[in-house]
C-alpha positions in Angstrom: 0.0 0.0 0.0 0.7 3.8 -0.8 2.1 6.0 2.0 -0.5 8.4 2.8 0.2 11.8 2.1 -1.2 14.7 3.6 -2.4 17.8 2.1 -1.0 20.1 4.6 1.1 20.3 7.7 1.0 22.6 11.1 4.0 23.3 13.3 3.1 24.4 16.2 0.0 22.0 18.0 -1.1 24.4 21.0 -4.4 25.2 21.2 -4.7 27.7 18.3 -2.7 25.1 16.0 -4.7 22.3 17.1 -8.0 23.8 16.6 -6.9 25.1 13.2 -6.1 21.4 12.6 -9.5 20.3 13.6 -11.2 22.4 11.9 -9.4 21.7 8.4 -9.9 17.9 9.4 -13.9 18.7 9.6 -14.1 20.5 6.1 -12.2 17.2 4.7 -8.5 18.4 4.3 -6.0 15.8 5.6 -3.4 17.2 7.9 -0.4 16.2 9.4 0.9 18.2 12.4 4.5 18.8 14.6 5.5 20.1 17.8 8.5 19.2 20.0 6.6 18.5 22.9 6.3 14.5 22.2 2.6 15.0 24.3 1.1 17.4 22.0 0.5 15.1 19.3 -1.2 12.5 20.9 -3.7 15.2 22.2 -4.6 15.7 18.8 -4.9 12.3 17.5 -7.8 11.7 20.1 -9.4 14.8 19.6 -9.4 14.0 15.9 -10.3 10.5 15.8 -11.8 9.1 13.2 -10.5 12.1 10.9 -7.2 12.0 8.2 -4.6 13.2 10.5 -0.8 12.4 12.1 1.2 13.7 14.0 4.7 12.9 15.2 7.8 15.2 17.2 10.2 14.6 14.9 10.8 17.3 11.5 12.4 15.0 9.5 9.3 12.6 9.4 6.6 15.1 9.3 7.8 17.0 6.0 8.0 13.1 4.8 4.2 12.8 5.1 3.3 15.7 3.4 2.7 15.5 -0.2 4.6 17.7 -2.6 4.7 20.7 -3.5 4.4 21.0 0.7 2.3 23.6 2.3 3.4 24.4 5.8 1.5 26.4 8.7 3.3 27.7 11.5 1.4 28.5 14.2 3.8 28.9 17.1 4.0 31.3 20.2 5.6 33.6 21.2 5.9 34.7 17.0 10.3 35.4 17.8 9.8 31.2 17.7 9.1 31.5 14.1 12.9 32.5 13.8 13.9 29.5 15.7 11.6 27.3 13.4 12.9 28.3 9.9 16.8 27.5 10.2 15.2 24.2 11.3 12.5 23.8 8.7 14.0 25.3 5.5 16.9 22.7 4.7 14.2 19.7 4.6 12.0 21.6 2.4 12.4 21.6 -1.2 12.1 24.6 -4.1 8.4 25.6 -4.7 7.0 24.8 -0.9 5.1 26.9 1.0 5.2 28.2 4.4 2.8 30.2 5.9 3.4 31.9 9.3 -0.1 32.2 11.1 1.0 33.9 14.5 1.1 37.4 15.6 4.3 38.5 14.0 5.3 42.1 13.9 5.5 43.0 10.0 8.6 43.6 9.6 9.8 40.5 10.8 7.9 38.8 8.2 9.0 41.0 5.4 12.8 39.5 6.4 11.4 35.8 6.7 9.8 36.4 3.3 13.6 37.4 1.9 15.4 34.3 4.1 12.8 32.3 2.5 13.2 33.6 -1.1 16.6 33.1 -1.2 15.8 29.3 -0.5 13.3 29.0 -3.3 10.4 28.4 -0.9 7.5 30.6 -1.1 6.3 32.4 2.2 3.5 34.6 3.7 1.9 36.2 6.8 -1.0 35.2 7.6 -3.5 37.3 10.6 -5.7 35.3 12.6 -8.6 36.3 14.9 -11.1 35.0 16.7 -8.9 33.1 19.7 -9.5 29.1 20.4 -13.2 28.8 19.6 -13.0 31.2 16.4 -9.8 28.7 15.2 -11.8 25.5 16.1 -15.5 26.8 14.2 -14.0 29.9 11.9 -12.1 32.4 12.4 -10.9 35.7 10.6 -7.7 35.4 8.5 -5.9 38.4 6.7 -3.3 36.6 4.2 -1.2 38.9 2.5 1.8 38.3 0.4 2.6 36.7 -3.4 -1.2 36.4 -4.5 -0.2 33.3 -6.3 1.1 31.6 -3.2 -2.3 32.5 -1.3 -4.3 30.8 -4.2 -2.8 27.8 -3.6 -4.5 27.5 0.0 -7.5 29.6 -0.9 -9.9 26.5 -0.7 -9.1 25.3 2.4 -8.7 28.8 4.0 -12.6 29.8 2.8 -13.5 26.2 3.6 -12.2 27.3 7.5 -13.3 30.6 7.8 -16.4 32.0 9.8 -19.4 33.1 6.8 -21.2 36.3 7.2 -24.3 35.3 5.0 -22.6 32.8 3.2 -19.1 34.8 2.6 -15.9 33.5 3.8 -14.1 35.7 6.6 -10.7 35.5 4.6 -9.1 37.3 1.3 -6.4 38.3 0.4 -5.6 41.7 1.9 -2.0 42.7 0.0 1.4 41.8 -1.2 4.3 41.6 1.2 3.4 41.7 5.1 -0.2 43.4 4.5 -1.5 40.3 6.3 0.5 40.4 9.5 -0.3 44.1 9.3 -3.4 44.6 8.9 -4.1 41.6 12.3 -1.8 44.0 14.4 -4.0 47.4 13.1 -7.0 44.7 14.4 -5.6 44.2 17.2 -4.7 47.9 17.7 -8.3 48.4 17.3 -9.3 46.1 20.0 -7.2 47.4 22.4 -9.4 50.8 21.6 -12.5 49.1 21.9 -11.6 46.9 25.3 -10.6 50.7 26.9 -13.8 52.2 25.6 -15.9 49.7 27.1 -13.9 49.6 30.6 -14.6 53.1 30.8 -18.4 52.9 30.5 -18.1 50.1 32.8 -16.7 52.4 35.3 -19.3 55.1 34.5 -22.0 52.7 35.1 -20.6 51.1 37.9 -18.9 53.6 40.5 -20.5 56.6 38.4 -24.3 55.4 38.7 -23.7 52.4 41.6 -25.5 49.6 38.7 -24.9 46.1 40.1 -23.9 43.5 37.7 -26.7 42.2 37.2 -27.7 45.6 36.3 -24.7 46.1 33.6 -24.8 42.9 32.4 -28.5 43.7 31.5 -27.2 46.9 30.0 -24.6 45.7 28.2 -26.9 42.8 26.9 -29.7 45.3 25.3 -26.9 47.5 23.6 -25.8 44.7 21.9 -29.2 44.0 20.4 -28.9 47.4 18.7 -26.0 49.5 17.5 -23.7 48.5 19.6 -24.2 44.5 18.6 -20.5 43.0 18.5 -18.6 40.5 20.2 -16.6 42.7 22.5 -20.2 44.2 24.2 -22.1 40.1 23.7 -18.8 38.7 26.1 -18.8 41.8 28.5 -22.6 41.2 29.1 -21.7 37.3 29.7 -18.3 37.8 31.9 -20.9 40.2 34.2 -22.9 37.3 35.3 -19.6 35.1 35.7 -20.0 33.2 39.6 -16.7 32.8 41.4 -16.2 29.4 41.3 -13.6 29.5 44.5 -15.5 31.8 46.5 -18.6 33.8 46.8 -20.1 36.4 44.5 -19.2 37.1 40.5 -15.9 36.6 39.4 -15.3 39.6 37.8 -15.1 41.7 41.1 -12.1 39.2 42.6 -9.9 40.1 39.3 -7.2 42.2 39.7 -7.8 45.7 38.0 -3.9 45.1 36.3 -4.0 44.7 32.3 -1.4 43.2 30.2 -0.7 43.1 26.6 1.5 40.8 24.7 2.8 43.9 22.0 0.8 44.3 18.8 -1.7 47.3 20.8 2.1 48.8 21.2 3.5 48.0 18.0 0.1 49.9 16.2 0.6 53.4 18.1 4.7 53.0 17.2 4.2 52.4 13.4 0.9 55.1 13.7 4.0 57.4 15.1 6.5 56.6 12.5 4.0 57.3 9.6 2.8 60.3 11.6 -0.8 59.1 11.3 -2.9 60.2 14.9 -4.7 57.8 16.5 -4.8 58.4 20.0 -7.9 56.4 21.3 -5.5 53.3 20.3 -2.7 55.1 21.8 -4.3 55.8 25.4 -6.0 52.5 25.3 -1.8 51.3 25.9 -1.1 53.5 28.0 -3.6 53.2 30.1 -3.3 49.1 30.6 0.4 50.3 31.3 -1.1 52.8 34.4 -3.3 50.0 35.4 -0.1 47.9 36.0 1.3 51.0 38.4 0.1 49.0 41.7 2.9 50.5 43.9 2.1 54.0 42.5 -1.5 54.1 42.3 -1.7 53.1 46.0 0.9 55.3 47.3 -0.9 58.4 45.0 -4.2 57.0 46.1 -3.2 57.4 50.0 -1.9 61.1 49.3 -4.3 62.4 47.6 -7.4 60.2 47.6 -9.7 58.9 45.0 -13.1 59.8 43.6 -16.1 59.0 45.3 -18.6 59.5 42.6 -22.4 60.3 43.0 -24.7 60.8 40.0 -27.9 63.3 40.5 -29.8 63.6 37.1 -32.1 61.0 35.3 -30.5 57.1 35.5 -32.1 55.7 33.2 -32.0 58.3 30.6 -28.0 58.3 31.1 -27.3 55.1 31.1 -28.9 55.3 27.3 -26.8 58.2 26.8 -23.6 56.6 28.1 -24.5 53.6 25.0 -24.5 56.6 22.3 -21.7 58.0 23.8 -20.0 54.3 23.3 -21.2 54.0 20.0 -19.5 57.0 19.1 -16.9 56.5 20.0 -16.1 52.8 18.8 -16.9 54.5 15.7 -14.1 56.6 16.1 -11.7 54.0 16.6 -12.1 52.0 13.7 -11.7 55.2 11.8 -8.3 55.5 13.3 -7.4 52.8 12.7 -8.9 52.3 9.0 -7.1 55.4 8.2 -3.5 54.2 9.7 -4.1 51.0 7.1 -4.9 53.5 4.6 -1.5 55.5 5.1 0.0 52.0 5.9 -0.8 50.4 2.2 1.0 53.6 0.3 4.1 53.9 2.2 4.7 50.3 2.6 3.0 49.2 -1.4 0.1 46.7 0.4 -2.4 47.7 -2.1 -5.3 47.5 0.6 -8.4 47.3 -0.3 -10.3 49.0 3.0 -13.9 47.3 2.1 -12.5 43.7 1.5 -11.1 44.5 5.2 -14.2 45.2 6.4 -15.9 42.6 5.0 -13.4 39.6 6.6 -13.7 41.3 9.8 -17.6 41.1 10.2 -17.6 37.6 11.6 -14.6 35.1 13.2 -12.6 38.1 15.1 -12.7 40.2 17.9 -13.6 43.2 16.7 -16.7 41.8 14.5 -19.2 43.9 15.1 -23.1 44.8 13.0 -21.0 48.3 12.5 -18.5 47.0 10.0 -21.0 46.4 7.4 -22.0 49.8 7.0 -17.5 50.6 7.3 -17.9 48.1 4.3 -20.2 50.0 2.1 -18.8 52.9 3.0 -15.4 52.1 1.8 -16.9 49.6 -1.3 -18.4 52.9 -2.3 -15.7 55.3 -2.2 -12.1 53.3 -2.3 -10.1 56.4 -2.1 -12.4 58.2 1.3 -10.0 60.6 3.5 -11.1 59.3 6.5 -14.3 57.0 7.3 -16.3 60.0 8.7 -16.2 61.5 5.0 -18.9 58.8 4.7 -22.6 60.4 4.8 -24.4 57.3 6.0 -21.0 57.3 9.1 -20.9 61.0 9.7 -24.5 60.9 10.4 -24.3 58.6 12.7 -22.0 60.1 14.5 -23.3 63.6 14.3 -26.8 62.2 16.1 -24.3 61.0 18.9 -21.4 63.5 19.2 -23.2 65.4 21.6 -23.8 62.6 23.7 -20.2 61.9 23.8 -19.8 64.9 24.8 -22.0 65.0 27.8 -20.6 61.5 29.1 -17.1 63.0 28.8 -18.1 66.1 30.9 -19.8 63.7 33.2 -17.4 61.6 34.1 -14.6 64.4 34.2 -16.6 66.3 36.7 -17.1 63.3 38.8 -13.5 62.1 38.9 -13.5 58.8 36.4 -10.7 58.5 34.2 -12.1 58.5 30.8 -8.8 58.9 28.6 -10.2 56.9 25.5 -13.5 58.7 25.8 -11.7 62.3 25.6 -9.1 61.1 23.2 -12.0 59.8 20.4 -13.6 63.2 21.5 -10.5 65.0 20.7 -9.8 63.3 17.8 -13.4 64.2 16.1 -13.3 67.7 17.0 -9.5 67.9 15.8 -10.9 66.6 12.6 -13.5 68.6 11.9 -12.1 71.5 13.1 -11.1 73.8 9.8 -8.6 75.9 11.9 -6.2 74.3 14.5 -3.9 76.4 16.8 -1.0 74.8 15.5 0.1 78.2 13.8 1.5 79.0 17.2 3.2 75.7 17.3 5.1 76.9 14.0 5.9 80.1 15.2 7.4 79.1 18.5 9.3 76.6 16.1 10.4 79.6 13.9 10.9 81.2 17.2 13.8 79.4 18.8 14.5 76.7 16.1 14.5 78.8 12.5 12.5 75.6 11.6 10.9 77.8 9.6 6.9 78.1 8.6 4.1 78.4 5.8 2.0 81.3 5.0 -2.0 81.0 4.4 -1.5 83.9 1.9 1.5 83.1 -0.2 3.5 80.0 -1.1 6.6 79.1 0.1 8.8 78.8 3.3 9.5 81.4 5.4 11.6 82.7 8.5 11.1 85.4 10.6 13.0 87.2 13.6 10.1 86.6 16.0 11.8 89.1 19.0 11.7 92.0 16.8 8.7 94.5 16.6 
């Protein structure tokens, strides 16, 4: 009998890999996986029973099962592993295979993999995926981008994975070189917006307006049966209601107010920085997790100066509506940050981005799907080359029947002593926008001032300098 060959191979059998596995295994694609750790393997083999896969903790003999030209996942953690993978992997692989690194690599990383790869004759690309262990099990997001030719190959099997939106795969290909791991670490950047967004409401509702959780997982639950629907606001409603399971009360009030980040929220406000491109909601949402992690601090500034003790007079009820179209807002906001960094992103870097296709794979499978990216869709599917999203008519109007209340739940929670940085900055940011005069003229002229860094007039071309001390 014929050696069985499979059609593709995973490196990498962790949870994400393994669920990736599964789930090729149940749309029919035969797959053989690797990892070093001899028990991972075995794990797989008897979740998948009864489907075509192997596994095995030794290189040499997985590359022998699969069937040539190879195509070869990597889906290892953290993404620096990829660079101890490759001087492993590339010798056994021939000219004309495939790799295809899945993880959260920063982009310029995979643009010199792409290169190490090239030189070897083996094809390579970055692939973005979102929608953590149950979106890689049952359909997650993917953002491939590199050679087009090279993501063809795969396209089957990636559509036949992805989560459908009516029936349309959550996967395209996004652009050439590292456009795919790009455009997962804007994503990501994004949710790091939205999470610090809906913290902040949380606090409003919670210390502002004393709601119990049963109270704000109610809240939470209605928004996302309008506007607001998206999985971000459907888990915060669910984590509300969460019993400590090794103690008494809800869960969520026994975790420590200390966020983390594993780098891709950070490596979005650098390259936003480097391309000069504001987008502070995304900026603040880092630095605030950073603050939250200031225990030492925070106590010590706490005990000398003491905290806010909150009391809300007006309407409740009419707020806490209020505080949902201040939210709405201002997610709003953040995804045109971010869709505009992408924008600036695909000219200096050559993606070739196409912002509705972007749009459209993030609707279902990720973590920042939400009923809002449809209309992002259209908006972009309608105009390609749109300044900014809030160009959009259908957008701007919807933000222009909610900027007030943004406005109002900013003031709100400023006079009653909440921190509400991504609030103000998305507040900031629209009326910096729409402003059609900044101060910033003052800016250039202290610049002039004690630099000669010189400045441009409104009433006549050119660059000037001027001797700012004299009369």
């Amino acid at each position: 009998m014929e050696k069985q060959l499979y059609e593709i191979g995973m490196i990498g059998l962790g949870t994400m890999g393994r669920n990736i596995v599964l789930n090729m295994a149940d749309h029919g694609v035969s797959v053989a996986g690797y990892d070093k750790d001899p028990g991972k393997g075995p794990i797989l083999l008897s979740e998948g029973a009864g489907k075509q896969l192997a596994a095995t903790d030794n290189l040499k003999a997985f590359i022998a099962m699969l069937r040539p030209p190879r195509v070869v996942m990597l889906l290892v953690a953290p993404a620096k592993v990829v660079d101890l993978v490759l001087p492993d992997l590339l010798p056994v692989l021939d000219k004309g295979d495939l790799v295809i690194d899945a993880g959260n690599s920063f982009f310029k990383d995979t643009d010199a993999r792409g290169k190490l790869c090239q030189e070897k004759g083996v094809h390579f690309f970055g692939m973005g995926v979102s929608g953590g262990e149950a979106g890689a099990r049952h359909g997650p997001s993917m953002m491939p981008g590199g050679p087009r030719e090279s993501y063809e190959r795969v396209r089957p099997v990636l559509e036949s994975i992805a989560a459908k939106v009516g029936g349309e795969p959550c996967v395209a290909y996004v652009g050439a070189g590292s456009a795919g791991h790009y455009v997962k670490m804007v994503h990501n950047g994004i949710e790091y917006g939205l999470m610090q967004l809906i913290s902040e409401s949380y606090d409003l509702l919670k210390r502002g307006l004393g709601l119990s959780n049963d109270e704000l997982s109610a809240t939470y639950k209605r928004w996302d049966a309008g506007a607001l629907n998206s999985f971000l606001i459907e888990i915060t409603a669910t984590v509300l209601l969460k019993n400590d399971d090794k103690g008494t009360g809800r869960l969520i009030d026994k975790v420590k107010d200390a966020a983390r980040q594993k780098g891709t929220g950070k490596w979005t406000s650098q390259d936003a920085l480097d391309l000069q491109v504001p987008a502070p909601t995304l900026d603040l949402a880092v630095c605030q997790r950073d603050l939250s992690g200031q225990l030492e601090a925070r106590a010590a500034v706490h005990a000398a100066l003491g905290g806010p003790s909150p009391s809300f007079g007006g309407d409740r009820k009419a707020f806490v509506d209020q505080v949902g179209h201040a939210l709405f807002a201002a997610m709003v906001l953040t995804y045109a940050q971010g869709l505009d960094l992408l924008r600036h992103a695909s000219t200096a870097y050559n993606y070739g981005l196409d912002l509705a296709e972007v749009a459209k794979i993030w609707r279902g499978g990720c973590i920042i799907r939400a009923a809002l990216l449809e209309d992002i869709r259209k908006a972009y599917a309608a105009r390609a080359d749109l300044p900014s999203l809030l160009a959009d008519a259908n957008i701007a109007g919807k933000l222009k029947a909610r900027a007030g209340d943004l406005r109002a739940v900013v003031r709100t929670m400023a006079e009653l002593g909440l921190p509400a940085p991504g609030l103000m900055a998305s507040l900031s940011y629209l009326d910096g926008l729409r402003s059609g005069w900044l101060p910033t003229n003052l800016i250039q002229a202290q610049r002039d001032f004690f630099g000669a860094h010189t400045y441009e007039r409104t009433d006549q071309p050119g660059t000037f300098h001027s001797h700012w001390g004299e009369a």
